[in-house]
C-alpha positions in Angstrom: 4.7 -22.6 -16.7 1.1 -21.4 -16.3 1.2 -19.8 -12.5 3.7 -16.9 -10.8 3.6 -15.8 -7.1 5.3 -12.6 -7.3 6.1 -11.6 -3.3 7.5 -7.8 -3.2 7.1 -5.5 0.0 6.7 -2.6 -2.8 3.8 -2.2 -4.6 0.4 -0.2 -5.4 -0.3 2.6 -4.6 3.2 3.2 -4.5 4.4 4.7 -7.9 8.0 4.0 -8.5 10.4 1.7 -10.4 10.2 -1.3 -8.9 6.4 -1.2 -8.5 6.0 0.0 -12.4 8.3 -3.0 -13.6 7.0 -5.7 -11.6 3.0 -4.5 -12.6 3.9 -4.0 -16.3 5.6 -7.6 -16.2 2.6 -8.9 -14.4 0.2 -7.3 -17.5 2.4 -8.9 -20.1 2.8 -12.4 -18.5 -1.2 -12.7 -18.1 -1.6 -11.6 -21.5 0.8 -14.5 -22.2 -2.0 -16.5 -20.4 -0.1 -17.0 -16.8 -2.0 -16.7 -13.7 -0.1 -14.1 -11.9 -0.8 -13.7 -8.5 1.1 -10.6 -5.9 1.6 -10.9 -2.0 2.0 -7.4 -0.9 1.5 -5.5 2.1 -2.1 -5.4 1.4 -3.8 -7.4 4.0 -1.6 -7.0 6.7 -0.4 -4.4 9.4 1.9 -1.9 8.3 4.3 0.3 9.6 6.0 3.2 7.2 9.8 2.4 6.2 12.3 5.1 7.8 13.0 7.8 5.4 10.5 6.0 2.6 7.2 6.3 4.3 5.0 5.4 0.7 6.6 2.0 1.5 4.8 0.1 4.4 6.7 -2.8 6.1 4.2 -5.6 7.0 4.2 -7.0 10.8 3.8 -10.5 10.0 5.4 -13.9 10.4 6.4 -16.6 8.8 3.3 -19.0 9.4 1.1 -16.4 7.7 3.3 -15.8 4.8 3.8 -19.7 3.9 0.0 -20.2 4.8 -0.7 -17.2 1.7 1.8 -18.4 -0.6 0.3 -22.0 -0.3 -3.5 -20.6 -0.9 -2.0 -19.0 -4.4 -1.1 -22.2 -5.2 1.8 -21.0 -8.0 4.2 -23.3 -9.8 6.8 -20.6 -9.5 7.4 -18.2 -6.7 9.5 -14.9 -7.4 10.8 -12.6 -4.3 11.1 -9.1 -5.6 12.0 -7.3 -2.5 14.4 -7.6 0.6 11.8 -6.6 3.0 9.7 -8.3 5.6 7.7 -10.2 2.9 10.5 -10.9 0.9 12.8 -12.5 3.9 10.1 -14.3 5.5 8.8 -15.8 1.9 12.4 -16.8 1.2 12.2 -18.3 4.6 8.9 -20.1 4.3 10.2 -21.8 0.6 13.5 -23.0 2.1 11.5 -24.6 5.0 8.9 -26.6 2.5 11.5 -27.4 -0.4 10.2 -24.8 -3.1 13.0 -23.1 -5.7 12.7 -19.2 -5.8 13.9 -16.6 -8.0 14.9 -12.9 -6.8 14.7 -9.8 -8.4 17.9 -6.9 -7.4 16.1 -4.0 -8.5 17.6 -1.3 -5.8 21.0 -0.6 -4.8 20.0 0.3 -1.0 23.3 -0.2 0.5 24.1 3.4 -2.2 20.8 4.8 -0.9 21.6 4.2 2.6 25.2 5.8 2.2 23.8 9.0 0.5 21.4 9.4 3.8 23.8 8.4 6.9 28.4 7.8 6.9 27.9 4.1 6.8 30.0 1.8 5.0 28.1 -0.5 2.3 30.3 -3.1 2.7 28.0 -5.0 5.6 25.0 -3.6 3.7 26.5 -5.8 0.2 27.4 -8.4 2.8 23.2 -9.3 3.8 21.5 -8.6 0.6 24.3 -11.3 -1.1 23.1 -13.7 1.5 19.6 -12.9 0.5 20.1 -13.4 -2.9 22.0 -16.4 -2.7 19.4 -18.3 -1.4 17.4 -18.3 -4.0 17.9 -20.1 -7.4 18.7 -17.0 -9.5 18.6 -13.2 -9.2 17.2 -11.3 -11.9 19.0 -8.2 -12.6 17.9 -5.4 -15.2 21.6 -4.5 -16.7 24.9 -6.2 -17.5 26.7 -3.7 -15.7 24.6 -4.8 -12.7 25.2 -8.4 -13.1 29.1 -7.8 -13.8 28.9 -5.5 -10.5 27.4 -7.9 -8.6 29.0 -10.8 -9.9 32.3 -9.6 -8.2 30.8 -8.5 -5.0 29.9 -12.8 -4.8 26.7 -13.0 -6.2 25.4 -15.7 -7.3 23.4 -17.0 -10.7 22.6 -13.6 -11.9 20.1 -13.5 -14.6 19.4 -10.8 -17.2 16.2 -9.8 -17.4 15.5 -6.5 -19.2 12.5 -3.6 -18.9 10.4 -2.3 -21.6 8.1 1.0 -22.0 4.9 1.1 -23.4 5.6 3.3 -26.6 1.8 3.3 -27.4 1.3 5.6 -24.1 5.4 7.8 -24.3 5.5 8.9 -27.7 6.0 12.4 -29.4 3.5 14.5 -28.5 2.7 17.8 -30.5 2.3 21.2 -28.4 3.3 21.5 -24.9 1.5 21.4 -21.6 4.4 24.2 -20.2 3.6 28.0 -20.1 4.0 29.7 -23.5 6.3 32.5 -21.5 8.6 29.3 -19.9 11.7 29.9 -22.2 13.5 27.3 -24.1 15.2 25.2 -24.0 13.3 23.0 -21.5 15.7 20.3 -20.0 13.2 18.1 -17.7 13.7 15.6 -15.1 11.2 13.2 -14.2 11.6 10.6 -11.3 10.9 10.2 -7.3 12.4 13.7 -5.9 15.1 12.2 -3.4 18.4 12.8 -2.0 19.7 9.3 -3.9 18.5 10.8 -7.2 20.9 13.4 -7.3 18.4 16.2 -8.2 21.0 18.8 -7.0 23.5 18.0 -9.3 20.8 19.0 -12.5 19.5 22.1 -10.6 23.1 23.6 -10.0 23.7 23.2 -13.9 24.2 26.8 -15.9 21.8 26.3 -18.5 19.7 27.9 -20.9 16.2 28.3 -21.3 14.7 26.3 -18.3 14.7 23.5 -15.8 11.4 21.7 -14.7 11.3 18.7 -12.5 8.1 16.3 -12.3 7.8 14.1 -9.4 6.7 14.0 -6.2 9.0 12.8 -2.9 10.6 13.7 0.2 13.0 16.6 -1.3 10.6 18.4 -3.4 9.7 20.9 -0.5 13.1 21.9 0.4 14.0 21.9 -3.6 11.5 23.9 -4.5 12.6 26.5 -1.5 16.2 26.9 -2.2 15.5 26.6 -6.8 12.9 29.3 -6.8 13.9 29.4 -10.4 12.9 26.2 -11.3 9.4 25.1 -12.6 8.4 21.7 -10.3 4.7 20.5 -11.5 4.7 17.5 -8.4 3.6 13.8 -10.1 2.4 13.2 -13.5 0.8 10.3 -14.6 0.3 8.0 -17.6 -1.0 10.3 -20.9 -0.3 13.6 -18.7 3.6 12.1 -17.9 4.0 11.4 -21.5 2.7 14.8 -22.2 5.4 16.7 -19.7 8.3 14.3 -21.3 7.2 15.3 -25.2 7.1 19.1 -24.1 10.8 19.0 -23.0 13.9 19.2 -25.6 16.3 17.2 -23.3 16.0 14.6 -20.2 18.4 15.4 -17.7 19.5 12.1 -15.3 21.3 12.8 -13.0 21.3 9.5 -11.1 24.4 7.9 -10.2 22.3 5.1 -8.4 19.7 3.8 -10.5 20.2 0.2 -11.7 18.1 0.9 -15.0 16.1 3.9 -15.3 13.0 3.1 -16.4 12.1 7.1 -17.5 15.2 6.7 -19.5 13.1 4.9 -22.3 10.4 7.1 -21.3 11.9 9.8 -22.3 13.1 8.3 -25.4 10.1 6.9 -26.5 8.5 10.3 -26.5 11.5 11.6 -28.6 13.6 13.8 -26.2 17.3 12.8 -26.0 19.6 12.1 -22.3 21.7 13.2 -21.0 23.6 11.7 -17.9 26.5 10.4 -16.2 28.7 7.6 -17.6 27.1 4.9 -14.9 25.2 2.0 -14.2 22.0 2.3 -16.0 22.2 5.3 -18.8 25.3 3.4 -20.0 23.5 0.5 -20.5 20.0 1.7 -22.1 21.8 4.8 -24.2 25.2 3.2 -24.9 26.4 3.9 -28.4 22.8 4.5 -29.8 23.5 8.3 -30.1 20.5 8.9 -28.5 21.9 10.7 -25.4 25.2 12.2 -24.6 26.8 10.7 -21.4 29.7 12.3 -19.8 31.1 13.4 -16.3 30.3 17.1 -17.7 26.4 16.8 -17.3 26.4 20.6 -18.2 28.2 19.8 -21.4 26.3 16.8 -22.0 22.8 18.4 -21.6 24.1 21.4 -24.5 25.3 18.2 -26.7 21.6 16.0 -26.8 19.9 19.2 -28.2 21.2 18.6 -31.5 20.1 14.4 -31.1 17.0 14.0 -33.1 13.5 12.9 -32.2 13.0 10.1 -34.5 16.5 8.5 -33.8 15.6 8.5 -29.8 12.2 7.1 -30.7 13.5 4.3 -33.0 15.6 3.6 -30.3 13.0 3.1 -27.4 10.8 0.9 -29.9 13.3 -1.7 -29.3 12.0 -2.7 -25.7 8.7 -3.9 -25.0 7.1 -5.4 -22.0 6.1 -8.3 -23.8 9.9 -9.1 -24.4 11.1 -8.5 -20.7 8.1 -10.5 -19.8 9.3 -13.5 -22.0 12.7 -13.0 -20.9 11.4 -13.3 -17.1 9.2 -16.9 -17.8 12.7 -18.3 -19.1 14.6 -17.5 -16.1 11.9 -19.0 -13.9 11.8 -22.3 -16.3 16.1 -22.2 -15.6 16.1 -21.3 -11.8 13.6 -24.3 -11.7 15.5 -26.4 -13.7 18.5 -26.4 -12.0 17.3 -27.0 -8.5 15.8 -30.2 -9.9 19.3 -30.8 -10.7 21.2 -29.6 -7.7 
């Protein structure tokens, strides 16, 4: 396979998850000498997304969409999102013949719970439809695909992240204020209500909290947690800097499907901890490289005795080049078998 159309309603300038993964796969399969190509909102009218404003719905139709997806010219086409782009891609494929993969990189029926008293069962009910019309969905964690798996989805696909250790690695000194007492637990991440910030902030610790991100919470966070230091978004060497300066990476998610500052954080040498869910259980696990446990206070106390080098070791086993790989052989398979079916 020498050609990808990767079609996702998230993506630059947006900094977040999904946007990091699917640009850091996009590096690694050109270095693997495939012509990616991205259909984003870039070229179109936008409107902001309610509640998510740095993501920009296009106004578009379908016409436009097939007519753009036909000018790439790409073997394989990948839908990464389940907005306008995404449904009207999936639409435009089904109508001319041509096999898709999807990607399930955000549980938005959880996010949409956590903002408004809706049930998630209709919400589970759409994206599976979604989903299902494509040849495979690509998910980033077992747990995810066993999760999903029972809520009917189907031909889940494993397909991993990685981190690029060259950029998050130990780091000597520290970018905080000398008088900023330790021990530092950080958190790093968009600064939302689905993150569960709260839950980190409310935690009697030692030392100090710090919290790097930007988002929609961080005014109001910063208001009622005078106590805390928040530095707003950090970036590349500066990120990696922030993560190395910290003795322990707090996650407090409980809706994250992978977590990609979870290897960040390891990969700089600074042990997690987190709740026992979806995402830290899959990337910490057994490793001993972060403690997870309903008792996030307990579990934050517990990862400062965790070694650098073990957390680091750890982190070195993912790569982008590897999730890349692993994302080319689900295409090849999702193509496959709709020759056959």
């Amino acid at each position: 396979m020498t050609s990808v159309l990767i079609v996702t309603d998230a993506w630059l300038p947006q900094i977040n998850g999904v946007v990091r993964s699917l640009e850091y796969t996009a590096r690694a399969l050109q270095g693997m000498g495939v012509r990616v190509e991205v259909l984003s909102p870039q070229g179109f009218m936008t409107i902001p997304c309610p509640t998510y404003p740095e993501i920009r719905l296009s106004l578009t139709h379908r016409g436009a969409v097939r007519r753009r997806m036909a000018e790439f010219g790409c073997e394989h086409l990948h839908i990464a999102t389940e907005g306008p782009l995404g449904l009207l891609a999936g639409a435009a494929a089904r109508q001319i013949g041509m096999p898709y993969t999807t990607s399930y990189h955000t549980r938005f029926p959880e996010y949409v719970e956590a903002r408004w008293p809706l049930s998630v069962g209709w919400l589970y009910a759409w994206f599976r439809r979604f989903h299902n019309f494509g040849a495979g969905c690509m998910v980033a964690t077992e747990t995810l695909r066993q999760d999903l798996q029972r809520r009917g989805f189907r031909n889940l696909m494993n397909w991993t992240r990685g981190v690029h250790a060259d950029v998050f690695r130990p780091i000597e000194g520290s970018v905080f204020p000398p008088d900023l007492p330790r021990p530092i637990f950080i958190n790093v991440g968009r600064v939302s209500v689905e993150k569960n910030i709260k839950a980190f902030l409310e935690l009697d610790l030692p030392g100090s909290k710090v919290v790097v991100g930007d988002g929609p919470q961080l005014a109001s966070l910063r208001r009622d947690y005078p106590e805390v230091y928040f530095t707003g978004g950090k970036y590349d060497e500066d990120l990696a800097q922030h993560y190395a300066s910290a003795d322990v990476f707090v996650f407090p998610s409980l809706t994250d499907t992978f977590g990609l500052v979870l290897l960040e954080a390891l990969a700089c040498g600074v042990p997690v901890a987190a709740y026992p869910v979806m995402g830290p259980r899959d990337v910490i696990g057994d490793s001993g490289t972060g403690v997870l446990s309903d008792d996030l206070r307990q579990a934050a106390l517990d990862a400062l005795d965790i070694p650098a080098d073990r957390c680091r070791a750890w982190a070195l086993r993912y790569s982008w080049e590897a999730s890349a790989r692993q994302f080319l052989e689900n295409a090849r398979i999702a193509q496959a078998a709709y020759a056959i079916g």
